[in-house]
MDAnalysis code that builds the backbone (N, CA, C; Angstrom):
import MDAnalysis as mda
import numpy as np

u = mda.Universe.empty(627, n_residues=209, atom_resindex=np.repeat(np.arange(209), 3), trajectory=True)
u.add_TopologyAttr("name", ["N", "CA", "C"] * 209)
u.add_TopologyAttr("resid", np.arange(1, 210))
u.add_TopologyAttr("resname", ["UNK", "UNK", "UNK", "UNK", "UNK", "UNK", "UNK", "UNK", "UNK", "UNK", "UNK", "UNK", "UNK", "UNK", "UNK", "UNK", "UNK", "UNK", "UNK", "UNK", "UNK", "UNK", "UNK", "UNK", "UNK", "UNK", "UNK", "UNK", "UNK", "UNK", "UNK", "UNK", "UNK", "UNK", "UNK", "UNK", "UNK", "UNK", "UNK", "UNK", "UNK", "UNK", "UNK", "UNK", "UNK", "UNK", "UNK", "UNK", "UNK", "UNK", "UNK", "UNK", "UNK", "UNK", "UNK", "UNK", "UNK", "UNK", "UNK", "UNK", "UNK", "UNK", "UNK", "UNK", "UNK", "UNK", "UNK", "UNK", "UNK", "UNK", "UNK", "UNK", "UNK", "UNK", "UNK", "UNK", "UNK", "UNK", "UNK", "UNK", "UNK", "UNK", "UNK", "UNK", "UNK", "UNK", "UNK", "UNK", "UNK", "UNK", "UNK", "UNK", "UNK", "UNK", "UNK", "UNK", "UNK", "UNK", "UNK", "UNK", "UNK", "UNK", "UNK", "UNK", "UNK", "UNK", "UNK", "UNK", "UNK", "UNK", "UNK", "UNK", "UNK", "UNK", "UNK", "UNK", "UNK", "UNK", "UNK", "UNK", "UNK", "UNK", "UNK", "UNK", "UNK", "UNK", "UNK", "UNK", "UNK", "UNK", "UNK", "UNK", "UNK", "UNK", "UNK", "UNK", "UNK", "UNK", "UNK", "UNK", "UNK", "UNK", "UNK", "UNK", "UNK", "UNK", "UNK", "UNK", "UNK", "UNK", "UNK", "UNK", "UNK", "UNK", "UNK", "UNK", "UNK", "UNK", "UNK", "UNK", "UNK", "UNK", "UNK", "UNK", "UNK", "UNK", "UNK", "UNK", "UNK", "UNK", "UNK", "UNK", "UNK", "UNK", "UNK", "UNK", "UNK", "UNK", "UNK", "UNK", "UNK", "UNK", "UNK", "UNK", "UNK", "UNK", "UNK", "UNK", "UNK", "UNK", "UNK", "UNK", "UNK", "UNK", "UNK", "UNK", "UNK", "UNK", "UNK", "UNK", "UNK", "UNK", "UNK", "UNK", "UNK", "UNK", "UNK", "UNK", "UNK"])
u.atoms.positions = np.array([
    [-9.730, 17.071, 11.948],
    [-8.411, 17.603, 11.605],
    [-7.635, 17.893, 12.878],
    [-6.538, 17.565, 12.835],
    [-5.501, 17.923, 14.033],
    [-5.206, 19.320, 14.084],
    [-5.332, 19.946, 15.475],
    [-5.670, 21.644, 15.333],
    [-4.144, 21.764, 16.457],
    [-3.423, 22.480, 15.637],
    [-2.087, 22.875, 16.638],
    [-2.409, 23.284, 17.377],
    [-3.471, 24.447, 17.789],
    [-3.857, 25.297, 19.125],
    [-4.394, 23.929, 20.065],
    [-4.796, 23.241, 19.655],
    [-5.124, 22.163, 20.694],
    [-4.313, 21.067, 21.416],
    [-3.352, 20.922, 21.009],
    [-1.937, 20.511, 21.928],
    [-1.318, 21.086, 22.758],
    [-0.801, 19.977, 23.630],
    [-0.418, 20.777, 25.338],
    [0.646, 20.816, 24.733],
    [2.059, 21.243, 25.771],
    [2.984, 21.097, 25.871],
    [3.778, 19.715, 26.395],
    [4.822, 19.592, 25.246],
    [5.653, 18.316, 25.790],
    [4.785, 16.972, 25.783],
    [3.826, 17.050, 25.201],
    [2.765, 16.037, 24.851],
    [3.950, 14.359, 24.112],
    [3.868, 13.497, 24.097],
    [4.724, 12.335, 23.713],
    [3.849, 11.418, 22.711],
    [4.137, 11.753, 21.209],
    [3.365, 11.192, 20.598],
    [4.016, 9.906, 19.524],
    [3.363, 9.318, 19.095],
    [3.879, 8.263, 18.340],
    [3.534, 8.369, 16.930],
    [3.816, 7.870, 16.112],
    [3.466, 8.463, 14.615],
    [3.677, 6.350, 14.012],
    [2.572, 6.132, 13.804],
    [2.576, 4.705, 12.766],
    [2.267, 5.026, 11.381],
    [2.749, 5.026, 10.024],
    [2.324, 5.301, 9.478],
    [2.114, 3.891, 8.780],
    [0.825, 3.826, 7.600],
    [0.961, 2.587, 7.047],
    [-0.270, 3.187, 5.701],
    [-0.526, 2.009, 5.214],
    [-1.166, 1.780, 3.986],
    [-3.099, 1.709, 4.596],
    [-2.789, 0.637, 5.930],
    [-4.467, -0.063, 6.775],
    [-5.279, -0.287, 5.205],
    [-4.709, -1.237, 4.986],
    [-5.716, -2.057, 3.562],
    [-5.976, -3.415, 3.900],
    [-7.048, -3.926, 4.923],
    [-7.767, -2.981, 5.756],
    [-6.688, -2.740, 7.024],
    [-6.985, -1.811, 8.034],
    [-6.461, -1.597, 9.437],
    [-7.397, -3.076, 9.849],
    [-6.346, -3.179, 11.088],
    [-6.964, -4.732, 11.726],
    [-6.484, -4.760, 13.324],
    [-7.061, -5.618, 14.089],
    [-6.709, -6.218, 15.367],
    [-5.422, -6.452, 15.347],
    [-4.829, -6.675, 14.860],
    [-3.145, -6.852, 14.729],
    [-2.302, -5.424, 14.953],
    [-3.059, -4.239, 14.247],
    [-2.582, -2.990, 14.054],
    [-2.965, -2.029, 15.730],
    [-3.956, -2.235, 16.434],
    [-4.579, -2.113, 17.474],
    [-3.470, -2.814, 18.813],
    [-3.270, -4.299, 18.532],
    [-2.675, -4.313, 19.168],
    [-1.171, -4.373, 19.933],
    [-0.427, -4.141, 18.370],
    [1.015, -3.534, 18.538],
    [0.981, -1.877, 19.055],
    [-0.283, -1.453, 18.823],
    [-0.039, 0.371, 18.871],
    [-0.142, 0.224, 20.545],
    [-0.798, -0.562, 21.052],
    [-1.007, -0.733, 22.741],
    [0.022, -0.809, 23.314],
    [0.830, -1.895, 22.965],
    [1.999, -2.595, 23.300],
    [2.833, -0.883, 23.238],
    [3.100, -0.151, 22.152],
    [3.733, 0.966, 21.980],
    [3.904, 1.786, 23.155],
    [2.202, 1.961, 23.169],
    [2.062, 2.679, 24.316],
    [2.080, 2.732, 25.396],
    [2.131, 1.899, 25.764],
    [2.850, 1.279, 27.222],
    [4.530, 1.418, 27.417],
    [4.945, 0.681, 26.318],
    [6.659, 0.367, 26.264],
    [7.326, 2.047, 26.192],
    [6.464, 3.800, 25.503],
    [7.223, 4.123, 25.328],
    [6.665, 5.153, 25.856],
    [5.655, 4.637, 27.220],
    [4.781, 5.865, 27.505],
    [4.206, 6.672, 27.073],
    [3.545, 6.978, 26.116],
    [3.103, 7.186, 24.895],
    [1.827, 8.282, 25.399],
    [1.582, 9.497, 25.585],
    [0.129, 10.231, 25.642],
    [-0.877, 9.804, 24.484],
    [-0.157, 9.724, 23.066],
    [-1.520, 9.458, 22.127],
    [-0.094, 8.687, 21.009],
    [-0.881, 8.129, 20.251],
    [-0.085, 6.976, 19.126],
    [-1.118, 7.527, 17.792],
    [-0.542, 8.163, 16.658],
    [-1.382, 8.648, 15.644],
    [-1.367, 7.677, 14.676],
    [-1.922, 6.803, 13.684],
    [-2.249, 6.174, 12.908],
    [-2.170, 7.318, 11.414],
    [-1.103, 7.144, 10.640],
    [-1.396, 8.272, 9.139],
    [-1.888, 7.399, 8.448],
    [-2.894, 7.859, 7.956],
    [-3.363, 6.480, 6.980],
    [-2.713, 7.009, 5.716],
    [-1.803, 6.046, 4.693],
    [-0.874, 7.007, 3.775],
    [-2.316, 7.052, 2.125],
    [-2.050, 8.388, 1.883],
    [-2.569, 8.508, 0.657],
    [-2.083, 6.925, -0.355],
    [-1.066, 7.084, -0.369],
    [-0.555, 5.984, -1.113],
    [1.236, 5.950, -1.014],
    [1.479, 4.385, -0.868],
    [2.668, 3.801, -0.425],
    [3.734, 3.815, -2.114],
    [4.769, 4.953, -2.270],
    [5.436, 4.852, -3.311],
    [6.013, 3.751, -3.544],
    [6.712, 2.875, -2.582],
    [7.087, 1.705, -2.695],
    [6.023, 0.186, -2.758],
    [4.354, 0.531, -2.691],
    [3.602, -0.483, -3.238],
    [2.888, -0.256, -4.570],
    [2.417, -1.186, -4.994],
    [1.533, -1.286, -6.292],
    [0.528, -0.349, -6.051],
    [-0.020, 0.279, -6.791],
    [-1.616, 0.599, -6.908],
    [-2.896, -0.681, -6.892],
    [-1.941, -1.621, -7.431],
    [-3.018, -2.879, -7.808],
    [-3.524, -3.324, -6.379],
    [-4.686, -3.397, -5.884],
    [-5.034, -4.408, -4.669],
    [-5.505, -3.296, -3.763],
    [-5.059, -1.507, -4.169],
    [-4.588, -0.817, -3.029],
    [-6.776, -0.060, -2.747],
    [-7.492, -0.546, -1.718],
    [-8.229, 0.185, -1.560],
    [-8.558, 2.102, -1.657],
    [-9.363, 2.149, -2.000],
    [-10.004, 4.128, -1.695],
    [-9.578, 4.136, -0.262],
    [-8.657, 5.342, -0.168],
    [-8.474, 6.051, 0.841],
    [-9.561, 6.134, 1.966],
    [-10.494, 6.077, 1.806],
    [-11.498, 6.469, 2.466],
    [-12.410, 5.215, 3.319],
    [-12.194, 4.254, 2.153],
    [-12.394, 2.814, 2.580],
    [-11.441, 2.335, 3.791],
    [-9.909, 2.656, 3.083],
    [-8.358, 2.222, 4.578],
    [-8.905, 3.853, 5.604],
    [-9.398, 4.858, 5.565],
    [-9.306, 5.555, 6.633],
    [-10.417, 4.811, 7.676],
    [-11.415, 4.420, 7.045],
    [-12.931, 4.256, 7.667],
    [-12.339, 2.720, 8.608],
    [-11.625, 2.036, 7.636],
    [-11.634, 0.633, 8.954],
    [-10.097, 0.921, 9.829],
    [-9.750, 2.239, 9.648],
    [-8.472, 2.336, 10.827],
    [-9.317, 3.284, 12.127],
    [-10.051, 3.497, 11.708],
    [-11.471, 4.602, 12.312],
    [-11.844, 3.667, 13.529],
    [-12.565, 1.949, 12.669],
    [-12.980, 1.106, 13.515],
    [-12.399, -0.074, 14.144],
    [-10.985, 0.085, 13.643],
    [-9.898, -0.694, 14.330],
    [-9.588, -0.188, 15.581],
    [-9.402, 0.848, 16.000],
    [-8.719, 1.617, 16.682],
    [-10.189, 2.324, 17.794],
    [-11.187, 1.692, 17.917],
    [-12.195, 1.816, 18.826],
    [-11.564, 1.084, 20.022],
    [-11.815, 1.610, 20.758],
    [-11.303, 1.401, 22.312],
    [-10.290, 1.240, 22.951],
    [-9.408, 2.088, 22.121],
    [-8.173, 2.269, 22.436],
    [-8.023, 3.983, 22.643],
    [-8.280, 4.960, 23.077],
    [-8.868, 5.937, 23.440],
    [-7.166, 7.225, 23.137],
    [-6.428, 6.051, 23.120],
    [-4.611, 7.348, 23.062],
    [-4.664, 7.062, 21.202],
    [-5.334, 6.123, 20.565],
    [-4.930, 5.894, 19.194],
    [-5.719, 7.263, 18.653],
    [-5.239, 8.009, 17.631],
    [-5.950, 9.238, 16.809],
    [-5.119, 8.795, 15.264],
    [-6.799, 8.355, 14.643],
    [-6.698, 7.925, 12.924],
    [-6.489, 9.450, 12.461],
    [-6.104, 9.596, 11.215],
    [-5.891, 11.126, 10.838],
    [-5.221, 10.657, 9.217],
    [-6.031, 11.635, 8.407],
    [-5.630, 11.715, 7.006],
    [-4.672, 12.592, 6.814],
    [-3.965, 12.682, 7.702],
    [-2.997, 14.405, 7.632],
    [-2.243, 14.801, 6.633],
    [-1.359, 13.675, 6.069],
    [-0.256, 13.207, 5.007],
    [-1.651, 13.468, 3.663],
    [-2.673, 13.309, 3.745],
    [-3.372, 13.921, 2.317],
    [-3.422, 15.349, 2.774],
    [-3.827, 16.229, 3.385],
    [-4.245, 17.725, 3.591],
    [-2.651, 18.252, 3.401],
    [-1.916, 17.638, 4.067],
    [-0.557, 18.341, 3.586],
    [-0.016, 18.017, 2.207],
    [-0.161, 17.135, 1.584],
    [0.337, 16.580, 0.097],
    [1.388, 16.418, 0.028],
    [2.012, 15.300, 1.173],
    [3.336, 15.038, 1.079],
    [3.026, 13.481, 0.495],
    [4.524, 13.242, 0.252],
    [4.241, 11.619, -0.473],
    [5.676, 10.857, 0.273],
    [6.401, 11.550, 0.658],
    [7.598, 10.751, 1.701],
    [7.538, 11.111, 2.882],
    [7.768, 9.827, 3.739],
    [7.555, 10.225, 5.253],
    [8.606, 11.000, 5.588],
    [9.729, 11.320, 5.405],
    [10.786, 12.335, 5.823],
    [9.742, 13.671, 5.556],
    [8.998, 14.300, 4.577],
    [8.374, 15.143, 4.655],
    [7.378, 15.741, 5.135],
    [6.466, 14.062, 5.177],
    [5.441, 14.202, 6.157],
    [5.975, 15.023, 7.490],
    [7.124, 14.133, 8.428],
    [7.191, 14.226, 9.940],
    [7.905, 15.894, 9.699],
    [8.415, 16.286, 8.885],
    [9.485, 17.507, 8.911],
    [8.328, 18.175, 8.930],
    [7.584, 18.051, 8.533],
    [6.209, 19.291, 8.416],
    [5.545, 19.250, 9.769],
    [4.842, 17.654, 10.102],
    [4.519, 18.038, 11.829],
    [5.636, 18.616, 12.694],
    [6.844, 18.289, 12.375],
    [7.652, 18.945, 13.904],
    [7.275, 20.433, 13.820],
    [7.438, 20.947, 12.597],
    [7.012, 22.477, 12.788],
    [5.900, 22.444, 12.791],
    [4.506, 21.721, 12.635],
    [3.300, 22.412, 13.059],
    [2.743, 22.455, 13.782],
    [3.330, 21.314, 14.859],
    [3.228, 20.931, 16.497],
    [4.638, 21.100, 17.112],
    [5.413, 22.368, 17.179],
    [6.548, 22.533, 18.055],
    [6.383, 22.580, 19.345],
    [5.485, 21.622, 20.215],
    [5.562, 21.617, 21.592],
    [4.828, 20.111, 21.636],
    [5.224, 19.330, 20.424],
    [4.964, 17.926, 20.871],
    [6.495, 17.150, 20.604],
    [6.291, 15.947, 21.086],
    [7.837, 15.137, 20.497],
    [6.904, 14.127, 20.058],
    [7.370, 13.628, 19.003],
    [7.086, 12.894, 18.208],
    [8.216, 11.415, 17.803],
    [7.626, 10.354, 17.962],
    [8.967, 9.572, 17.572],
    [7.769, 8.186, 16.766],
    [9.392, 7.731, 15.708],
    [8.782, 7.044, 14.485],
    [8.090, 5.703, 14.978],
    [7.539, 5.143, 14.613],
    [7.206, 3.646, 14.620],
    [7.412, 2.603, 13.347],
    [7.734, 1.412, 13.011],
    [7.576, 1.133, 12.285],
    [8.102, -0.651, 12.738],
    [7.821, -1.396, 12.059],
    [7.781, -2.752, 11.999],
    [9.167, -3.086, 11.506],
    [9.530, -4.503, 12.250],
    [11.611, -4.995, 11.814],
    [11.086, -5.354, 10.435],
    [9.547, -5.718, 9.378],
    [9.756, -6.178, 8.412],
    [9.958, -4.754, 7.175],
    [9.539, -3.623, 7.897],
    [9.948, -2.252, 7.654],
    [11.576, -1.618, 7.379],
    [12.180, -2.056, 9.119],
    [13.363, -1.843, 8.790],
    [13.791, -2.518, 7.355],
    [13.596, -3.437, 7.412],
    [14.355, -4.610, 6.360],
    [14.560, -3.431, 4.658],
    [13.438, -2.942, 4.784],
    [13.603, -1.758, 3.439],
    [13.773, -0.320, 3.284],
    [13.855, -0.298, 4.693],
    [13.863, 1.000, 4.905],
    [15.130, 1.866, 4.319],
    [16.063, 1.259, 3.928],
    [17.225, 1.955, 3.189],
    [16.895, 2.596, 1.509],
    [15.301, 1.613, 1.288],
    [14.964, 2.102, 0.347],
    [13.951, 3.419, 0.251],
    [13.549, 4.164, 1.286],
    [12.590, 4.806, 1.710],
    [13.506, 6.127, 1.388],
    [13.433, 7.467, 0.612],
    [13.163, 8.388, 0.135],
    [13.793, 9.258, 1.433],
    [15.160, 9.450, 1.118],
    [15.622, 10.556, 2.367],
    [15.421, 9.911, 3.670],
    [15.621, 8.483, 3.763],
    [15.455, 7.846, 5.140],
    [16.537, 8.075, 6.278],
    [17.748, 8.898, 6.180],
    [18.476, 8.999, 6.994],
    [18.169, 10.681, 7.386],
    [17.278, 11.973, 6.288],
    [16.897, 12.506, 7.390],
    [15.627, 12.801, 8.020],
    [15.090, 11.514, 7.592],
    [13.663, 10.845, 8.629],
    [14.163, 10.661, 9.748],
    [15.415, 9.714, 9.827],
    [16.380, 9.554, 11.225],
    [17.004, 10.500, 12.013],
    [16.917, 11.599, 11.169],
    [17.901, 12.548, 11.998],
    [16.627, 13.872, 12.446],
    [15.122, 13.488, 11.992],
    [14.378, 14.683, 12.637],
    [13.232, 14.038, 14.389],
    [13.760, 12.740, 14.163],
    [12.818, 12.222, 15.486],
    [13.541, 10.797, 15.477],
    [13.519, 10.467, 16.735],
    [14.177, 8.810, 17.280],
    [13.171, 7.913, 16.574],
    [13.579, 6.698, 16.165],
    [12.923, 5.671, 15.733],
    [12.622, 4.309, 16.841],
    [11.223, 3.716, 16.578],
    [11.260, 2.655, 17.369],
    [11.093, 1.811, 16.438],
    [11.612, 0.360, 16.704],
    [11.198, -0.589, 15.609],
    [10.730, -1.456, 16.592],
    [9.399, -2.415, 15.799],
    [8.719, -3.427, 16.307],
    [8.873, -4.551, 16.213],
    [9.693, -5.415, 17.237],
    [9.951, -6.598, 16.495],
    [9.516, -7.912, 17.334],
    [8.963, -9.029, 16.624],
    [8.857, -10.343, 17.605],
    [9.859, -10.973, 17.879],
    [9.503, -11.311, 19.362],
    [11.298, -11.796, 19.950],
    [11.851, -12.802, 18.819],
    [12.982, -12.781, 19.085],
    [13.953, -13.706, 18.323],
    [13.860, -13.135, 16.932],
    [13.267, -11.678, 16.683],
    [13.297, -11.247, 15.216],
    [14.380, -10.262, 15.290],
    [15.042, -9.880, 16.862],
    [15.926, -8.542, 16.590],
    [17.016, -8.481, 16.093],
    [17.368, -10.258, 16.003],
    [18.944, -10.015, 15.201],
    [18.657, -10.314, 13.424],
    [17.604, -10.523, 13.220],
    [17.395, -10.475, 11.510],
    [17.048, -8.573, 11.219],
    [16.108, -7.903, 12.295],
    [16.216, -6.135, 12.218],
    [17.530, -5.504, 12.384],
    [18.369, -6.471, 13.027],
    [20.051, -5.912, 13.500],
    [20.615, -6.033, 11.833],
    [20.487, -6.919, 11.348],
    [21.224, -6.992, 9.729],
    [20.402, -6.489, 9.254],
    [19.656, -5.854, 9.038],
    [18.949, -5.024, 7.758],
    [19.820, -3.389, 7.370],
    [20.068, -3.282, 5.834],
    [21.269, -2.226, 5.588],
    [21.069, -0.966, 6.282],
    [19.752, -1.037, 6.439],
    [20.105, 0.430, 6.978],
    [20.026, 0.946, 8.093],
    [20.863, -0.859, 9.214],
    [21.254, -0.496, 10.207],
    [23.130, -0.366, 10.228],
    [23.529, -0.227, 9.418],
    [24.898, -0.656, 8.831],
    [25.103, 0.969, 9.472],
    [24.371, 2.209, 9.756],
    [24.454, 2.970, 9.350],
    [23.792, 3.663, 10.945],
    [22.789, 2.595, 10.900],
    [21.390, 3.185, 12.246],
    [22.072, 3.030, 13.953],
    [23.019, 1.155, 13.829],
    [23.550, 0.697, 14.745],
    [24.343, 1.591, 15.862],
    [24.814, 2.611, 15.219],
    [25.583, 3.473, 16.026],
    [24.806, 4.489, 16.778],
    [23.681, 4.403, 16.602],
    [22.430, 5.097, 17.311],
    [21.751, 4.713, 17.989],
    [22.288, 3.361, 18.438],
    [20.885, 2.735, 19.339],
    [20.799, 2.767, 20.543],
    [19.555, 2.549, 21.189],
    [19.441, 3.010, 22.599],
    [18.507, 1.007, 23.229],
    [19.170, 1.154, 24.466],
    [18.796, -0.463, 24.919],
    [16.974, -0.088, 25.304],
    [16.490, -1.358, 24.753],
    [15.140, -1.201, 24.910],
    [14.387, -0.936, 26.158],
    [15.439, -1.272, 27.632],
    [14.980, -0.931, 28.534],
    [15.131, 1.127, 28.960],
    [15.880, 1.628, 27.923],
    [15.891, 2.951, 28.033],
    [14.623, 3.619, 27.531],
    [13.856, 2.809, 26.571],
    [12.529, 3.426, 25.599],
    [11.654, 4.416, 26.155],
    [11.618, 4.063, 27.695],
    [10.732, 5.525, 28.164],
    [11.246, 6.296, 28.300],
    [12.656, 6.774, 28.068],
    [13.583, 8.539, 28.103],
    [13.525, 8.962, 26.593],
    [12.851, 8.294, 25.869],
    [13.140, 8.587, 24.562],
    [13.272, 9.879, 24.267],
    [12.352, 10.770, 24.879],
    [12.236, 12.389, 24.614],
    [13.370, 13.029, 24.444],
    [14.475, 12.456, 25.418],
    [15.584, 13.066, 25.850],
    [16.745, 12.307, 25.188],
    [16.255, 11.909, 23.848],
    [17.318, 11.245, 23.174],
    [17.454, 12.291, 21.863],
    [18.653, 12.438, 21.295],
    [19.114, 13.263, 20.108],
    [18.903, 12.595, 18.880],
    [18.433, 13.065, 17.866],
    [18.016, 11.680, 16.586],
    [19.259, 12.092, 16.100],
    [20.189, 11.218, 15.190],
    [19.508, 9.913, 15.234],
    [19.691, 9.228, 16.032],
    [18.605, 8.317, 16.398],
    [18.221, 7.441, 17.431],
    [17.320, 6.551, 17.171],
    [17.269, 5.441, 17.999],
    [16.771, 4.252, 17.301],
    [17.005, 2.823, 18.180],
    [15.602, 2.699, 18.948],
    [15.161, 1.258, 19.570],
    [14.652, 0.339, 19.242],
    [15.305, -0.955, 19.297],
    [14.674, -1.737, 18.961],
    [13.698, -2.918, 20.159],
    [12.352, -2.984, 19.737],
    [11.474, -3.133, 20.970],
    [10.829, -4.906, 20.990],
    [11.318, -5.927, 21.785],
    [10.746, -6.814, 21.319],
    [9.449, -6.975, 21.848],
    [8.279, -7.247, 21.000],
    [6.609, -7.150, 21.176],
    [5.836, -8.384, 20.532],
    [5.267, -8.950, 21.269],
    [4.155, -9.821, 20.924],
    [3.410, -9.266, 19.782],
    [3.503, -10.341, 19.019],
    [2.918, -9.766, 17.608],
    [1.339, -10.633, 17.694],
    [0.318, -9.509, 16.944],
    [-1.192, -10.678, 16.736],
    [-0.672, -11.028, 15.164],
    [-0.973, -12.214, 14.982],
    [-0.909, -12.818, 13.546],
    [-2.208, -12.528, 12.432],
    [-3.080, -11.489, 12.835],
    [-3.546, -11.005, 11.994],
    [-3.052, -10.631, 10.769],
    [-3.519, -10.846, 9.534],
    [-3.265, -10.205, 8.111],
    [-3.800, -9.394, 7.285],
    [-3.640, -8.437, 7.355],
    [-3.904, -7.642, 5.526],
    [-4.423, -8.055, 4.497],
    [-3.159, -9.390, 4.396],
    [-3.356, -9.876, 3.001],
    [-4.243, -10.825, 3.147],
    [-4.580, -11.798, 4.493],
    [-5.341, -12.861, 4.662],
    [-6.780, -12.624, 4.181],
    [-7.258, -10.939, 4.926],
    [-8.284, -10.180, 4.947],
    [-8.732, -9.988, 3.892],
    [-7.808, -8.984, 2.699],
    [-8.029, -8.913, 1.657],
    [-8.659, -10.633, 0.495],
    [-7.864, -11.516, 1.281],
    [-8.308, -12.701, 0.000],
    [-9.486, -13.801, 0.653],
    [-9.768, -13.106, 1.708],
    [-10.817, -13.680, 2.448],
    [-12.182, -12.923, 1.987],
    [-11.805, -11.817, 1.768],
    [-12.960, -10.961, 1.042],
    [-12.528, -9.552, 0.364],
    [-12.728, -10.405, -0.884],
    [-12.060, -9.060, -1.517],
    [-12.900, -7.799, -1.637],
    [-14.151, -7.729, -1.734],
    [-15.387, -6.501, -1.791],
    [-15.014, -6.061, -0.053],
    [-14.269, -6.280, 0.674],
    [-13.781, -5.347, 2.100],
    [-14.170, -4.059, 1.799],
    [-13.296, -3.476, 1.232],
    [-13.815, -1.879, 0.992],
    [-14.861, -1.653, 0.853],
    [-15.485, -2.229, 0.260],
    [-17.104, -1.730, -0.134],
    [-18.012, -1.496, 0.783],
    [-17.366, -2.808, 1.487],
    [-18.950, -3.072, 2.544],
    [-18.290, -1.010, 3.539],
    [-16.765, -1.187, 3.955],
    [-16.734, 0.166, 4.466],
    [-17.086, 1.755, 3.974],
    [-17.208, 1.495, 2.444],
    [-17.932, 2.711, 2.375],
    [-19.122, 2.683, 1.863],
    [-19.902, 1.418, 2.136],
    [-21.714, 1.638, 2.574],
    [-21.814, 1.974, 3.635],
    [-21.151, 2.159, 4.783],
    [-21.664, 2.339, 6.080],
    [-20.803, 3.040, 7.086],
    [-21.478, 4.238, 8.014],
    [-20.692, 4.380, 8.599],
    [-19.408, 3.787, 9.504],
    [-18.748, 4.377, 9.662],
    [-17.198, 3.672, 10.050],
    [-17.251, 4.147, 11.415],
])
């Protein structure tokens, strides 16, 4: 469990949140890329109880997506997996992050999320004051930033943006705010994973993770 007394001050953290059905080499190595591009002390992985905007159908035990974001994220030593979003019982990320800023008030925290993210993000539950409690980074493969530039709910975001070569002052940016970062993507899949073997989960909760 993440213990507030155990955070420094002014600590620079990253927040990915996702589904990891399963977490993969793909997920490992955009969080690197992060951490480098935004100077990053630690990059947290939420593994989400469950995604309001996906099916239940397909969606592994929690415990199964915590256990292979557990072993995705081996040797990468700034990544910290964390069920946090279940112990708090939030179900929208605007609530999730509004709850860490107050339970870590001496960290900064800023969003992460993927340009195939932006693309829906207008549909995401109070997403403008997700934007207005921490700067956003979006992840995109080159030549993807002008399809993340048209997504609606930059119609709205655009007037907030900061040039990607600014990404390491982020701290000292006012939300809303919002970079867009171009990053080598691994072509790893989720879905490849999942239909390559669908008993995945299982084998992760026979065995330690």
């Amino acid at each position: 469990m993440l213990a507030p007394a155990a955070q420094t001050a002014k600590r620079r953290v990253g927040l990915l949140g996702g589904s990891f059905n399963p977490a993969h080499r793909g997920h490992a190595h955009i969080s690197r890329q992060a951490i480098r591009l935004l100077d990053l002390d630690e990059l947290w992985w939420l593994v989400s109880p469950g995604n309001p905007l996906k099916s239940a159908d397909g969606m592994a035990p929690f415990a199964a997506r915590h256990a292979s974001a557990r072993r995705a994220a081996r040797g990468t030593p700034r990544i910290r997996v964390t069920g946090i979003e279940r112990r708090l019982g939030t179900r929208y990320t605007a609530d999730t992050v509004a709850q860490l800023t107050t339970r870590f008030p001496q960290i900064r925290f800023i969003w992460l999320m993927g340009a195939d993210n932006l693309v829906h993000f207008d549909r995401w539950e109070r997403w403008r004051d997700l934007a207005r409690i921490v700067p956003i980074a979006v992840l995109a493969r080159p030549g993807y930033i002008g399809d993340a530039m048209t997504a609606r709910a930059m119609a709205w975001l655009r007037r907030f943006r900061h040039h990607p070569r600014q990404a390491r002052t982020w701290p000292s940016w006012r939300p809303p705010a919002i970079t867009l970062l171009p990053i080598r993507l691994d072509p790893t899949s989720a879905t490849a994973i999942r239909a390559a073997d669908p008993r995945w989960a299982a084998a992760y909760l026979d065995r330690d993770a």
